[in-house]
N, C-alpha and C positions, 0 to 999 in steps of 0.2 A: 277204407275211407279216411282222407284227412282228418285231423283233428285241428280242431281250428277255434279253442276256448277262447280264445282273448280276443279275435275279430267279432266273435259270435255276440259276447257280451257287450264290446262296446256299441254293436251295430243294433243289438236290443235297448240298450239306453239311449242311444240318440235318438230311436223311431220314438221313445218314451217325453221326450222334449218338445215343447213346441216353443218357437220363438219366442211369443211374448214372455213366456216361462225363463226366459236368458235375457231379456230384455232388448229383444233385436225386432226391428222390424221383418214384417212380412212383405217378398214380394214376387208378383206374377204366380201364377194355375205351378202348385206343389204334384208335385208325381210320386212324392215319397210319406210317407209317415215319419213326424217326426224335425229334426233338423237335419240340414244335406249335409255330407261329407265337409265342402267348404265351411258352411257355417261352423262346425265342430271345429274344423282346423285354426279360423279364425281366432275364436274363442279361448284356444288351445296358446294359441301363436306358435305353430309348429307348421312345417309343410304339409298343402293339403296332400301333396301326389306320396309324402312319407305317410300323414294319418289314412290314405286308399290303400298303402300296401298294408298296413297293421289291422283292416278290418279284412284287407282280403289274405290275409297269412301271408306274406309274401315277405314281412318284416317281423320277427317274431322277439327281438331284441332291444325293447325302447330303452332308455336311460332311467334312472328314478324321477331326474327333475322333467321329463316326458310325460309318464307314467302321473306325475302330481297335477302337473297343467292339466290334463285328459281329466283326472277326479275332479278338478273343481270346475272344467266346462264344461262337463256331463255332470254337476250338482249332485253329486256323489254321496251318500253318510258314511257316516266311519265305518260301519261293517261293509256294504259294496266298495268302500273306496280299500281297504283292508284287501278286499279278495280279488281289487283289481288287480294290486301289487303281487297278489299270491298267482294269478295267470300268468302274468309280467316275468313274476322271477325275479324282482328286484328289490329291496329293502327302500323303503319310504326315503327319498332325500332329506327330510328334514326330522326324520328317527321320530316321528308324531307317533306311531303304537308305543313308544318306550317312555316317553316323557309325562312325569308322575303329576297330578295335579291333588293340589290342597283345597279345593274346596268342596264340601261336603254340600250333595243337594238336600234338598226340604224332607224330600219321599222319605230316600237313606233315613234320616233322620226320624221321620215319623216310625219308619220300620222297626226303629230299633228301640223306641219308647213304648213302641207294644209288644215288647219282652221284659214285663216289668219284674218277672221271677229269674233271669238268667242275666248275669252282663254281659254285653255286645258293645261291641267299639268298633270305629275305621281307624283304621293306621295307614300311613305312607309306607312305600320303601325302604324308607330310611328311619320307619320304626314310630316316626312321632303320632301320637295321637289325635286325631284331627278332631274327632268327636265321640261322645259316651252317653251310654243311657245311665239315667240315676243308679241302678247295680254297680255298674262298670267303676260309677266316683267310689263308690261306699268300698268298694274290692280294693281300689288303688287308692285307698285317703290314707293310708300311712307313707305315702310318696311325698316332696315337697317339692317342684310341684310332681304332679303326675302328666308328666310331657312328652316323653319319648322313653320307649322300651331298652332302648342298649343306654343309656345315662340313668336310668333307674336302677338297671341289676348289674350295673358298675360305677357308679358314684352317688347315687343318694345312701345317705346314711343307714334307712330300714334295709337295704337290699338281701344282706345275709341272714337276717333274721325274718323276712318275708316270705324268702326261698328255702323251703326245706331242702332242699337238694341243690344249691346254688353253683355248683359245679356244672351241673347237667343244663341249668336253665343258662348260664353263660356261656357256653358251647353251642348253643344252642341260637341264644342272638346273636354271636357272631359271624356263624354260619348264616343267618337271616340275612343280616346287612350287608354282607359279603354278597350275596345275590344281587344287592343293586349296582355292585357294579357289571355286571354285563348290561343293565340297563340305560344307566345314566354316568358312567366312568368320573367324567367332569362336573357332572351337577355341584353347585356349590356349598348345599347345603349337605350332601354326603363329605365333602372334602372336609367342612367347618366341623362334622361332627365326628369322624375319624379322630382329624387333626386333637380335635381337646381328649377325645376318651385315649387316646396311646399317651399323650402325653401327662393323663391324670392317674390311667391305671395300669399297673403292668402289666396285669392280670389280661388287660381288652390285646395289651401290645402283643402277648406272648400267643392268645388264641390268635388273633388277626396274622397273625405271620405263618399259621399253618393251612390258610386260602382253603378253611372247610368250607362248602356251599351248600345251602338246602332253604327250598322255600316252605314257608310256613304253609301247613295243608291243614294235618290235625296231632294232637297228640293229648297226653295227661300231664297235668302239672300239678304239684305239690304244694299249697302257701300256708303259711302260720300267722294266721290275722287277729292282729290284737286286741280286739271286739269278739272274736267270735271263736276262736281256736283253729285246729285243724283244717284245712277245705283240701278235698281230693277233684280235682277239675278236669273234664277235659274239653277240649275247645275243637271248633272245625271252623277253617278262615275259605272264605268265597273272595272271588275276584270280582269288584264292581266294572263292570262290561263299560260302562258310561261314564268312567270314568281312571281312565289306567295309570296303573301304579296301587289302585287303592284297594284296599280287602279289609270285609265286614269280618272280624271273629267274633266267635257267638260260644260264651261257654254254657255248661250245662254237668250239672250235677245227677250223679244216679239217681232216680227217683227211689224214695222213702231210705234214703240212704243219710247218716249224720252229718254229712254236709250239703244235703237239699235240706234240713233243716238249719243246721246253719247258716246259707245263704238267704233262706226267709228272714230269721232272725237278724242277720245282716242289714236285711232291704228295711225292715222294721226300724233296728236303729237309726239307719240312715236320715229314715222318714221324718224322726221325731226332732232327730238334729236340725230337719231343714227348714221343720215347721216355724213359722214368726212365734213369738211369744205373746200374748192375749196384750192386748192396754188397759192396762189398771181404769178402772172405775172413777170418775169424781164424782 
């Protein structure tokens, strides 16, 4: 039997369509479920006799900027419009799975304020921190600021003395950032932050020139916090679906282990630092 994925599907979303839902009118006795072939092609601005053979397999080859018009006249979401492309065979015309976005929604946000014993953070591709939960500041308050992971543990000041092992953890993000380039090559703000960290440190130029890759998943890291001593950490980074480029890392300490006590101790400090101070009495 044929197989015939990508007619199949587009001919289930469009039966899933009704006009007013595109904003077209309706007209004369419908024999179909759905919007007709024309209206889709319309919609589309593609031929309707090329969008008949793509449902009826007979065109199995569309273009990406085809494949994009079809997603947004069949009102498409990111994951069906994703797996139109993945029937298609074709990578996205305008590389939308790859291109990283900085804004952090509310949810994210609230998710990671009810981790009020582990620090969690979103980071970009390109490392920068877009947002933290109270943990997250107190862990990174010897940074100035605390903005981005590869200008951290190669040009703030604390870096070598934050990292117990600063060898490994710079190996380590350069390999990270390194990863965004098969994503975003051109983005400008990968080029802007390349461009200052080779030219400020040898150290970033010397890793960056041996093209190691690895994306951040999970691992253990070592820091020497100047509140609180030693921290043995290790982390696991989730890919935000809803938002691409971006991933929650969530650390977490052994339980009943000296650095699950000193990460309380940490959140403690932190608390008391952020607390206002009373107003004196008159």
């Amino acid at each position: 039997m044929d197989d015939n994925r990508l007619g199949d599907f587009l001919r289930a979303r469009r039966a899933g369509l009704r006009p007013e839902d595109v904003g077209m009118a309706s007209h004369g006795t419908r024999r179909v479920a759905g919007l007709r072939r024309e209206e889709v092609s319309v919609l589309a601005g593609v031929n309707a006799d090329y969008y008949t053979r793509l449902e009826q397999g007979r065109e199995r080859h569309p273009s990406p900027q085809v494949v994009d018009a079809l997603g947004r006249a069949l009102r498409l979401d990111e994951d069906a419009r994703a797996h139109l492309y993945r029937l298609a065979g074709v990578a996205p015309a305008d590389r939308a799975s790859g291109r990283s976005t900085a804004q952090v929604g509310p949810a994210l946000r609230q998710l990671m304020d009810g981790y009020p014993n582990t620090p969690a953070f979103v980071m970009s591709r390109t490392l920068d921190i877009l947002a933290a939960n109270a943990l997250a500041d107190a862990l990174y308050a010897p940074f100035t600021p605390a903005d981005n992971l590869a200008r951290m543990t190669f040009l703030d000041p604390a870096r070598r003395h934050f990292h117990t092992d600063w060898d490994r953890a710079a190996q380590a993000t350069v390999a990270h950032l390194r990863e965004a380039t098969g994503f975003e090559p051109d983005a400008p703000r990968l080029r802007e932050l390349v461009h200052t960290l080779t030219e400020h440190s040898a150290d970033f130029a010397r890793l960056w020139g041996t093209h190691a890759v690895r994306g951040k998943t999970h691992d253990a890291k070592s820091f020497l916090h100047p509140d609180v001593g030693p921290l043995t950490l290790t982390y696991q980074a989730f890919d935000v679906r809803d938002a691409p480029g971006q991933q929650l890392v969530i650390y977490h300490a052994e339980p009943g282990s000296s650095s699950a006590q000193s990460l309380h101790l940490l959140g403690s400090i932190h608390a008391t630092r952020r607390r206002p101070e009373p107003r004196p009495h008159r």
